[in-house]
N, C-alpha and C positions, 0 to 999 in steps of 0.2 A: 504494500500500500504506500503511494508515494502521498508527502504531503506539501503544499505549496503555503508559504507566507506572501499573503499582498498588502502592503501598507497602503491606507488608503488615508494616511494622515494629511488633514488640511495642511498648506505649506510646509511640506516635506518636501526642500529638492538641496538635493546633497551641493552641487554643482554653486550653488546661491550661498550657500553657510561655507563653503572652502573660499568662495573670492571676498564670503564676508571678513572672514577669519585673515585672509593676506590684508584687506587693507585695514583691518586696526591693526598689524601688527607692522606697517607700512607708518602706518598715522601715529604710534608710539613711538617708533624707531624715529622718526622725526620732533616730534617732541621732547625725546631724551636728547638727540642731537641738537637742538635749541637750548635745552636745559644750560647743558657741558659747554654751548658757546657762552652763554648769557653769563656766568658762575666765571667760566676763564678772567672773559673779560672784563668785569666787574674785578676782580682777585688779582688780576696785574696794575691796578689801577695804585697810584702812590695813595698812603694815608692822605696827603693834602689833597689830593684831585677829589677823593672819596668826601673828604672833610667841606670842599667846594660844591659838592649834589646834594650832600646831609644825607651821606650813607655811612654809615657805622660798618665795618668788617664784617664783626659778628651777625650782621643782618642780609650777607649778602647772600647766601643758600634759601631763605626767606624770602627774597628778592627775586630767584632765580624760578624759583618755585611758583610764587604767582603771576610771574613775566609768564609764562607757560601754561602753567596746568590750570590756573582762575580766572584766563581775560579770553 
C-alpha cells in the first residue's frame, strides 16, 4: 500500500521563504556592514573632534547602534 503526503497548506511555497530567507540575511549583512563602518569611524575620531559633535567615546557603540538598527 503506497501512501502519498499532499500539503495543501495556504502559502506554502518553498521557493518564496528560500529568497525570503537570502534577503534578510542580505539586509543584515549590510547593516552589520554599516554598523562596523559607523563604530570605525566615529572610534578614529580624536577626543577633540569627538568633544566638537558632543560625543562622549563611551557612547559611540550606542551611537552606532541607532545610526543603524532605530532610524
Amino acid at each position: 500500500m503506497a501512501h502519498t503526503a499532499t500539503l495543501t497548506h495556504g502559502g506554502f511555497n518553498l521557493t518564496a521563504r528560500i529568497a525570503n530567507l537570502i534577503e534578510r540575511v542580505k539586509e543584515n549583512r549590510a547593516r552589520a556592514s554599516e554598523y562596523t563602518r559607523t563604530y570605525t569611524e566615529l572610534q578614529s575620531l580624536t577626543d577633540r573632534e569627538l568633544d566638537d559633535i558632543g560625543v562622549r567615546r563611551c557612547d559611540i557603540k550606542d551611537i552606532a547602534r541607532d545610526h543603524v538598527y532605530c532610524s
